[in-house]
LUMPAPA-206427 format. One record per residue (C-alpha): chain; residue in three letters; y negated, x, z negated; residue number from 1. Coordinates in nm, 3 decimals, m for minus. Each point is the difference from the previous one (the first is absolute). Layout:
! residues N
+-------+-----+---------+---------+---------+-----+
! chain ! res !      py !      px !      pz !   n !
+-------+-----+---------+---------+---------+-----+
!     A ! ALA !       Y !       X !       Z ! NUM !
...
+-------+-----+---------+---------+---------+-----+
END
This chain:
! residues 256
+-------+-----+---------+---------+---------+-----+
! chain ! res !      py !      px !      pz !   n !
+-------+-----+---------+---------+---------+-----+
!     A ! UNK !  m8.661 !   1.507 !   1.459 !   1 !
!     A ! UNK !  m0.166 !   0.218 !  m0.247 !   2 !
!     A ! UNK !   0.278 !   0.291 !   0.097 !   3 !
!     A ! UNK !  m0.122 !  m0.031 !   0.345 !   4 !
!     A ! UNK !  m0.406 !   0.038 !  m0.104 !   5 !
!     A ! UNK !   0.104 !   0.307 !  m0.273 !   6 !
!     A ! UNK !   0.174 !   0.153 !   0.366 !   7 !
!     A ! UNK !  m0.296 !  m0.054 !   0.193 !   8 !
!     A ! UNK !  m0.256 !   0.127 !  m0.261 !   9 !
!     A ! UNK !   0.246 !   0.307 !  m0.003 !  10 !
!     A ! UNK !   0.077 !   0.055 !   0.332 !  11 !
!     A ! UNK !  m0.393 !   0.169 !   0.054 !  12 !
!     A ! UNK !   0.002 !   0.209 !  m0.298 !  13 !
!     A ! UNK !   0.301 !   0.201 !   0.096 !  14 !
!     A ! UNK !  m0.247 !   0.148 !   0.262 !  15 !
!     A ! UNK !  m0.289 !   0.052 !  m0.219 !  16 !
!     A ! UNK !   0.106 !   0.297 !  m0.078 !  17 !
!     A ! UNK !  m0.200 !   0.318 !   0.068 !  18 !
!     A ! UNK !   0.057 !   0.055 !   0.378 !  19 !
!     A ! UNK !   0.013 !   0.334 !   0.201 !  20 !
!     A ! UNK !  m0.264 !   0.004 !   0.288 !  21 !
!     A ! UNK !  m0.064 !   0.181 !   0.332 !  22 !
!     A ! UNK !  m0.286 !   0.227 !  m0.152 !  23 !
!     A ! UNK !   0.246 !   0.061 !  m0.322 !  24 !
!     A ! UNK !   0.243 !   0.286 !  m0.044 !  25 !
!     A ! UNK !   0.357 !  m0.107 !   0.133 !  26 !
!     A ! UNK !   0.178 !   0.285 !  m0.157 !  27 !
!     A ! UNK !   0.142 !  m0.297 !  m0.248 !  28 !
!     A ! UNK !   0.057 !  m0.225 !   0.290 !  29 !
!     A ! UNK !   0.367 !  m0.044 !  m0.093 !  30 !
!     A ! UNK !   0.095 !  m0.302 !  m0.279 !  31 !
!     A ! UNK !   0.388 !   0.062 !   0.045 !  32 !
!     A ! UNK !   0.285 !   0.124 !   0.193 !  33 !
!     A ! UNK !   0.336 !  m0.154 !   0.027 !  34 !
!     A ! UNK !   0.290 !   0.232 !   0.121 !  35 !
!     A ! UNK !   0.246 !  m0.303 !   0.247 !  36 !
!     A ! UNK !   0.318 !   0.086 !   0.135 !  37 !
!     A ! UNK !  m0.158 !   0.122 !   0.317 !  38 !
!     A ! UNK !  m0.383 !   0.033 !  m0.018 !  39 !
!     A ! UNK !  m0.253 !   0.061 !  m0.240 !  40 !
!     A ! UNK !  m0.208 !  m0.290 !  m0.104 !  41 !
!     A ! UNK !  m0.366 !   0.084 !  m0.119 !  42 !
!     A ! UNK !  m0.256 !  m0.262 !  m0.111 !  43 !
!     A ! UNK !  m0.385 !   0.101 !  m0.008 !  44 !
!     A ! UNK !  m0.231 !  m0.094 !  m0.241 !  45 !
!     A ! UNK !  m0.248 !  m0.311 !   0.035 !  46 !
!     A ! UNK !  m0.251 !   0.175 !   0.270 !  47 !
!     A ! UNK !  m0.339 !  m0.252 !   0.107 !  48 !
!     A ! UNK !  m0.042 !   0.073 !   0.370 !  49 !
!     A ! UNK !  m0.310 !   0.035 !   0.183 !  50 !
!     A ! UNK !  m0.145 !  m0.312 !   0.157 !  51 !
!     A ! UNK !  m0.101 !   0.102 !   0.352 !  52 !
!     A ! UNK !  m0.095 !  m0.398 !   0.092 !  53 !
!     A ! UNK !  m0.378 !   0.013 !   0.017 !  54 !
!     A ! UNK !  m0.089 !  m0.231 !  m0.236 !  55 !
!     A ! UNK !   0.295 !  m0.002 !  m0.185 !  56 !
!     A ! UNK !   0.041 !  m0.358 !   0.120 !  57 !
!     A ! UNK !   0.020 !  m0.166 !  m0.348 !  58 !
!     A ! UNK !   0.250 !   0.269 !  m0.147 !  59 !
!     A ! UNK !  m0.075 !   0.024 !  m0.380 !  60 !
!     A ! UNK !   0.321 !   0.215 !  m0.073 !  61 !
!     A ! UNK !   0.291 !   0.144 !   0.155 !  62 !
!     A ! UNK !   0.235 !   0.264 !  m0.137 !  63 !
!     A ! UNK !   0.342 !   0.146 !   0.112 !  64 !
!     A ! UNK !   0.300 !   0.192 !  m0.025 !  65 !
!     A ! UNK !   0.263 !   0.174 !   0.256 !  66 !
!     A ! UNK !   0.345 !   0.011 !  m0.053 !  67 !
!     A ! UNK !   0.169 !   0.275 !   0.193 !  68 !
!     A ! UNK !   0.370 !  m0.014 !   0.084 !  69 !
!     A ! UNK !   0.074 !   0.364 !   0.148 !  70 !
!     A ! UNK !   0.391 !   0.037 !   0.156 !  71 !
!     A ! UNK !   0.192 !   0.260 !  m0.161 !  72 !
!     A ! UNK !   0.235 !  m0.010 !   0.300 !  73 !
!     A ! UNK !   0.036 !  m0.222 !   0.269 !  74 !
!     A ! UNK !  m0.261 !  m0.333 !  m0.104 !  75 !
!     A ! UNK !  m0.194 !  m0.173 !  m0.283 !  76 !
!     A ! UNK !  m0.116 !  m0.308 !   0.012 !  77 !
!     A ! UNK !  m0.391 !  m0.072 !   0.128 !  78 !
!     A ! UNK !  m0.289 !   0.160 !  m0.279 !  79 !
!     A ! UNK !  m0.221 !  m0.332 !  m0.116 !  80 !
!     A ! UNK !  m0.403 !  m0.028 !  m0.027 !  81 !
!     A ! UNK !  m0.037 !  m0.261 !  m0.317 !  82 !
!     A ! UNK !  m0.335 !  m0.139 !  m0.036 !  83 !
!     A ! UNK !  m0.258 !  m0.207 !  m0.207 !  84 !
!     A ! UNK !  m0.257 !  m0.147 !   0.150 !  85 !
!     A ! UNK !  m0.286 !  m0.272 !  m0.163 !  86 !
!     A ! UNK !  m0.244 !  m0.091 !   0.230 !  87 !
!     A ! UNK !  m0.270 !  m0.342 !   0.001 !  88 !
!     A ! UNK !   0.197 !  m0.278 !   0.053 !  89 !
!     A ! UNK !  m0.224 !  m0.144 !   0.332 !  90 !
!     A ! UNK !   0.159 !   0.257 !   0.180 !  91 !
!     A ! UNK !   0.375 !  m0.051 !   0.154 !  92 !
!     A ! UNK !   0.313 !   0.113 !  m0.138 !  93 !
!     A ! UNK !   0.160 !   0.289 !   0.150 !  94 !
!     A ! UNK !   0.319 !   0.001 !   0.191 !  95 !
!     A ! UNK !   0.070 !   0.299 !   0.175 !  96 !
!     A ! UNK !  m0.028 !   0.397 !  m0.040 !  97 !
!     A ! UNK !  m0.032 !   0.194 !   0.358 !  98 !
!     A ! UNK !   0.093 !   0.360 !  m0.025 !  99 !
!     A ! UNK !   0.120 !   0.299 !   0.206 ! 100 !
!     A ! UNK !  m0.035 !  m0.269 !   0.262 ! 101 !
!     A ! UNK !   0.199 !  m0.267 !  m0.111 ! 102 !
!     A ! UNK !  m0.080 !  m0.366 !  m0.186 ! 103 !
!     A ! UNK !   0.249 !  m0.079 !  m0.278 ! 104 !
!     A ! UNK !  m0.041 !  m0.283 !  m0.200 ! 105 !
!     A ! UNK !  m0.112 !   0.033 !  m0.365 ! 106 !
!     A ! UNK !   0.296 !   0.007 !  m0.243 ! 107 !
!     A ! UNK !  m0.146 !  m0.224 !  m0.373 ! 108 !
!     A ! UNK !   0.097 !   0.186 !  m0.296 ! 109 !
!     A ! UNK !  m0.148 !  m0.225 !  m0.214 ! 110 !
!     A ! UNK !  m0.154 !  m0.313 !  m0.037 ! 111 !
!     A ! UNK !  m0.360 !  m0.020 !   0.128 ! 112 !
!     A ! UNK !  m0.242 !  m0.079 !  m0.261 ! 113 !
!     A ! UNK !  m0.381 !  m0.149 !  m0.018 ! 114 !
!     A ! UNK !  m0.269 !  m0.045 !  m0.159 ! 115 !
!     A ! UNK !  m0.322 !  m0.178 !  m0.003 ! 116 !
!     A ! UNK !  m0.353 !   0.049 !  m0.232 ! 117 !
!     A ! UNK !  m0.332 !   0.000 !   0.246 ! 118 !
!     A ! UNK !   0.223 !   0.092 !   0.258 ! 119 !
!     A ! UNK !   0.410 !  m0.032 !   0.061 ! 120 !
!     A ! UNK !   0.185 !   0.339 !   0.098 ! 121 !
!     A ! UNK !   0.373 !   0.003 !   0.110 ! 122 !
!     A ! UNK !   0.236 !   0.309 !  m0.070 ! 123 !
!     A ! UNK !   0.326 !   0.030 !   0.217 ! 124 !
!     A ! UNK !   0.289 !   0.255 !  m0.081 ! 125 !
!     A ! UNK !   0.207 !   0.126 !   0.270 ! 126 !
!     A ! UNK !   0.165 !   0.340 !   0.203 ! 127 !
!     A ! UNK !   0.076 !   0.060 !   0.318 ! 128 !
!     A ! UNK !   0.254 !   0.261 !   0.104 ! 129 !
!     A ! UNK !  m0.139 !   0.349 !   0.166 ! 130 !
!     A ! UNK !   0.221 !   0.184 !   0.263 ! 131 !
!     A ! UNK !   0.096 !   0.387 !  m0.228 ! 132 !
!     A ! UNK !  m0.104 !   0.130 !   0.336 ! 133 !
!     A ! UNK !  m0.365 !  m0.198 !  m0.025 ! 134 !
!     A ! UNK !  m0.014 !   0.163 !  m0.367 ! 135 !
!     A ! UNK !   0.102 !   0.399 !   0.121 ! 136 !
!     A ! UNK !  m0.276 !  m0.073 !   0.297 ! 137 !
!     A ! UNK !  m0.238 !  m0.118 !  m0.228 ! 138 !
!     A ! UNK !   0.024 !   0.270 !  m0.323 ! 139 !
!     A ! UNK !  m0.192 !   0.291 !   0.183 ! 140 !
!     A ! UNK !  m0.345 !  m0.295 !   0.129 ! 141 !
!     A ! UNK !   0.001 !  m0.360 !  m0.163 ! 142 !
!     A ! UNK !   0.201 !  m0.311 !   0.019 ! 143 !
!     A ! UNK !  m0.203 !  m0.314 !   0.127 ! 144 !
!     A ! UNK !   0.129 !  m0.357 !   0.003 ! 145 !
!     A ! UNK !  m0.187 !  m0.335 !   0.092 ! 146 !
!     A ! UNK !   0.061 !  m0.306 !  m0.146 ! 147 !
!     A ! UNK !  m0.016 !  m0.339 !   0.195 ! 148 !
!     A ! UNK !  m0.010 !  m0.358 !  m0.101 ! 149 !
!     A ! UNK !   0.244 !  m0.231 !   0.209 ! 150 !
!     A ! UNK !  m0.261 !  m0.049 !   0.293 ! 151 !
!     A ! UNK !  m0.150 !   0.380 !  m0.014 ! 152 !
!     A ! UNK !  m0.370 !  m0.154 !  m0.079 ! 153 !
!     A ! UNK !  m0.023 !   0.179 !  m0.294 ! 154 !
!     A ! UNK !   0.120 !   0.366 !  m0.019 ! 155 !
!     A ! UNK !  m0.025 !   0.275 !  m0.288 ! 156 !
!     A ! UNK !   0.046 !   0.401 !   0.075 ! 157 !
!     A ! UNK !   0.094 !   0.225 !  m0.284 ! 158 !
!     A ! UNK !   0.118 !   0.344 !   0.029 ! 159 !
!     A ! UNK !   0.163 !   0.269 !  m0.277 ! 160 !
!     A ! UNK !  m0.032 !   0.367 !   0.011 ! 161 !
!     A ! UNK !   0.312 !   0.206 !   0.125 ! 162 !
!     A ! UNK !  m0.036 !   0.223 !  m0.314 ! 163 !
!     A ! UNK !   0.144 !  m0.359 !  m0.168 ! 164 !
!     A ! UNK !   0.320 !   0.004 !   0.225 ! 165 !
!     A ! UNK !   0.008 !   0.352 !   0.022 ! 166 !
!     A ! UNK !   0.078 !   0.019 !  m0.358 ! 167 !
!     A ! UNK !   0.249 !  m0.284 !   0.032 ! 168 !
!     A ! UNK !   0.171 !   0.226 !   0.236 ! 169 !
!     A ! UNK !   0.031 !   0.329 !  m0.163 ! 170 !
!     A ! UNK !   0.105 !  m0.157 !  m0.316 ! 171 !
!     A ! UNK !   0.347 !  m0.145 !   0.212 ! 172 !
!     A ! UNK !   0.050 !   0.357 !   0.139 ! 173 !
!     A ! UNK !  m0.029 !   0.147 !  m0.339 ! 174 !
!     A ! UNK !   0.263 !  m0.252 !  m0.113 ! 175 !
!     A ! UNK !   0.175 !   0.016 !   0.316 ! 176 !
!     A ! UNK !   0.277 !   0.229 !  m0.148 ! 177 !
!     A ! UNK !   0.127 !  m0.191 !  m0.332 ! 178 !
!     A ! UNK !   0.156 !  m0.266 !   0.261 ! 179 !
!     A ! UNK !   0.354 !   0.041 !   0.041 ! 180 !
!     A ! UNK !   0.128 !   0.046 !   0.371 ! 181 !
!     A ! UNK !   0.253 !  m0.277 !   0.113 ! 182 !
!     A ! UNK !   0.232 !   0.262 !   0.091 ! 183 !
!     A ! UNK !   0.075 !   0.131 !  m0.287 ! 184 !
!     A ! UNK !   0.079 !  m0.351 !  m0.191 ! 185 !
!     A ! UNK !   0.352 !  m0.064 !  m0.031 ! 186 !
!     A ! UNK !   0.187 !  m0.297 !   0.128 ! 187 !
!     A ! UNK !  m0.050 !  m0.197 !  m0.327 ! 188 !
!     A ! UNK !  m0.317 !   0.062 !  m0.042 ! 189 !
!     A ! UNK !  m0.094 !  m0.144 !   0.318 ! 190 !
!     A ! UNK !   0.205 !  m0.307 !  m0.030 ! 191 !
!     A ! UNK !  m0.193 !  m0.016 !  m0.329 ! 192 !
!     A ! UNK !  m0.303 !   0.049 !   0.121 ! 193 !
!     A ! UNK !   0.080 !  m0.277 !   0.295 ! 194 !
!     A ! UNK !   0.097 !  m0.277 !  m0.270 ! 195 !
!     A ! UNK !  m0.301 !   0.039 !  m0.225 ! 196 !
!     A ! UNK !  m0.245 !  m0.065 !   0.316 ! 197 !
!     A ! UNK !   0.263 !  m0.292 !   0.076 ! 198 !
!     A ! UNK !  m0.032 !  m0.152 !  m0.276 ! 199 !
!     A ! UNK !  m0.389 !   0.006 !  m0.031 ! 200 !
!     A ! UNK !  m0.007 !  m0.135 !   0.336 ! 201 !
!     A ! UNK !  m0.124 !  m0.348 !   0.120 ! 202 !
!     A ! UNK !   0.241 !  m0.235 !   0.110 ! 203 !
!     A ! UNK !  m0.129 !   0.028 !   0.373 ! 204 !
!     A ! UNK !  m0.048 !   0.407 !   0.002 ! 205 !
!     A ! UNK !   0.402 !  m0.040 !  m0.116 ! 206 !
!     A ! UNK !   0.079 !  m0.184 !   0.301 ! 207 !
!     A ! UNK !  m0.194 !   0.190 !   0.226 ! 208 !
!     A ! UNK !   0.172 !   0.360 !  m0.128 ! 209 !
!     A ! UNK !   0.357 !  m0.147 !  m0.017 ! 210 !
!     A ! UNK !  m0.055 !  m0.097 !   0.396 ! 211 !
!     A ! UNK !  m0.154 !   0.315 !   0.070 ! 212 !
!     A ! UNK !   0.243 !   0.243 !  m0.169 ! 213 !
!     A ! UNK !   0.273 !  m0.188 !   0.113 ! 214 !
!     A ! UNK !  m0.100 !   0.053 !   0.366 ! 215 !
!     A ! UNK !  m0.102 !   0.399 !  m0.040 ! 216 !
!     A ! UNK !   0.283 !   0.029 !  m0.236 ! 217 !
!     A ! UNK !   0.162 !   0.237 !   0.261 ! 218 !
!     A ! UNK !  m0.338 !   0.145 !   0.130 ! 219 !
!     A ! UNK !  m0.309 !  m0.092 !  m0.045 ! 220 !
!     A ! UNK !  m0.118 !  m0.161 !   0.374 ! 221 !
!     A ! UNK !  m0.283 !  m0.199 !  m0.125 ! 222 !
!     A ! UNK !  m0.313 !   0.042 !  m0.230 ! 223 !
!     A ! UNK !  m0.081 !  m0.197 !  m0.254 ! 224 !
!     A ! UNK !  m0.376 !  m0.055 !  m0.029 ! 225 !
!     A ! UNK !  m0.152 !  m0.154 !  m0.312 ! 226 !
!     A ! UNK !  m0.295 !   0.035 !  m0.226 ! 227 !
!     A ! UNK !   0.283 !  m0.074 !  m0.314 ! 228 !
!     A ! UNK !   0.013 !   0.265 !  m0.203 ! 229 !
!     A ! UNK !   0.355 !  m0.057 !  m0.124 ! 230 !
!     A ! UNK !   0.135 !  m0.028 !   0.389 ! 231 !
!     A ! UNK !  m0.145 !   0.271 !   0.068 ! 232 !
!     A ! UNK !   0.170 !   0.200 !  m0.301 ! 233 !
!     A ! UNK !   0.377 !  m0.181 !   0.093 ! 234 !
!     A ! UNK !  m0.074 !   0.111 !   0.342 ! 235 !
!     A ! UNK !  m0.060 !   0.380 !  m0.033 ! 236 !
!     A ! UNK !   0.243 !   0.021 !  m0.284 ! 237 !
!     A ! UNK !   0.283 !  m0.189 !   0.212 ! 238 !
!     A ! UNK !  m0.065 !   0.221 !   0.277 ! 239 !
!     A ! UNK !   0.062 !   0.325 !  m0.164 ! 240 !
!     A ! UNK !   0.348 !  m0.088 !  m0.108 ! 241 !
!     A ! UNK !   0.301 !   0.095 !   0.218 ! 242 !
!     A ! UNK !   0.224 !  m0.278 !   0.122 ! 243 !
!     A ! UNK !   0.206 !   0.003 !  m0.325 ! 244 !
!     A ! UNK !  m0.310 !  m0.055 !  m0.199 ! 245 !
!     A ! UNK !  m0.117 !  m0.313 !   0.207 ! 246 !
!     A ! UNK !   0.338 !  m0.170 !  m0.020 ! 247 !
!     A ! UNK !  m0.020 !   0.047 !  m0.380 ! 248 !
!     A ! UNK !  m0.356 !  m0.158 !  m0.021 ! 249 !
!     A ! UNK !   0.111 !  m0.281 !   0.252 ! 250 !
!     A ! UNK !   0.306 !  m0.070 !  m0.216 ! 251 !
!     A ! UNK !  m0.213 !  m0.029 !  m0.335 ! 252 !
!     A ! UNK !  m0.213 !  m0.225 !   0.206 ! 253 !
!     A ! UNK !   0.265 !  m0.236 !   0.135 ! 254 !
!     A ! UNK !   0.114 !  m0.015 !  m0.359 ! 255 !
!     A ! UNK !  m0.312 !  m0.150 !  m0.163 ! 256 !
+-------+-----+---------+---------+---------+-----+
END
């Protein structure tokens, strides 16, 4: 019990940090970039969006980051918005995000905390994913999102600057040319490559490859859609092999 209450006194100070804003420079925009297999992972610094919701409708805080997954090749998985957000507790908690025309259901992060002195305030932690097409649209104006509670009663709009995403951006196309094109990996390093994804897969995104692959494992007839990360990774990497290649990771596969 006292764990959990150290976690949740925690939880808020890892975004009290000094946070980047709309009217700020952005030229530092960029907290880290990860070099993947086959895209370029960049996450932004903590940025505290502009609240374009009249009011403000009870909003005391909100801050947030991008994550942007740019394809080196063929795909990357979907970039994430991850978000803070403390409000008065009267008002509802939100459930869903609508952007670029779509409503996707909030994703916790962490636990949502609360508080109460004259008055109680709530603070949820979740993402939602952002299309990479959303983010290219969105780098040169602003990105806007809304944010819905489960009946749409009460609704928040924030929006970041593109310079934000912009520099997201330009930071993966700077990196861009460190990653190591699939075709010039050798057989082993492929099958290598294959079995260390494997292996940090879940049980179910196992199954779900092993069915695939063994179905395309001539040619590849059918997709495989998924917000997973790691099927996502086993699926471009298995597709690059040549027929040899495949029946080498299917045989390590059937040997587990």
């Amino acid at each position: 019990m006292i764990k959990k209450i150290i976690v949740l006194l925690l939880l808020p100070s890892l975004w009290a940090c000094s946070h980047l804003s709309s009217e700020a420079s952005l030229s530092n925009a960029v907290k880290t970039v990860n070099i993947k297999p086959t895209y370029i992972e960049v996450v932004g610094e903590k940025l505290i969006p502009d609240n374009l919701s009249g009011d403000g409708h009870g909003v005391l805080e909100a801050t947030l980051f991008i994550t942007a997954n740019v394809a080196q090749e063929k795909q990357a998985p979907s970039s994430t918005l991850q978000m803070a957000l403390s409000y008065f507790e009267n008002y509802k908690r939100y459930e869903f995000a609508v952007i670029g025309g779509r409503k996707i259901a909030l994703k916790e992060s962490h636990i949502s905390t609360s508080f109460c002195s004259e008055h109680c305030t709530a603070t949820q932690y979740f993402n939602f994913p952002i299309t990479n097409a959303l983010l290219q649209q969105s780098a040169a104006t602003q990105l806007v999102f809304e944010l819905q509670n489960n009946n749409g009663s009460n609704k928040l709009i924030f929006s970041l600057p593109g310079g934000y995403i912009k520099a997201l951006l330009d930071s993966a196309t700077v990196n861009r040319k460190t990653v190591v094109p699939a075709k010039q990996l050798k057989s082993h390093d492929l099958l290598a490559i294959s079995q260390g994804l494997f292996v940090k897969a879940t049980q179910n995104e196992k199954e779900i490859f092993t069915e695939w692959a063994f179905k395309n494992r001539k040619e590849a007839s059918a997709a495989l859609d998924s917000e997973s990360q790691i099927l996502t990774m086993l699926v471009y990497w298995f597709e690059q092999a040549d027929s040899a290649q495949k029946a080498e990771i299917l045989s390590w596969i059937i040997s587990l």
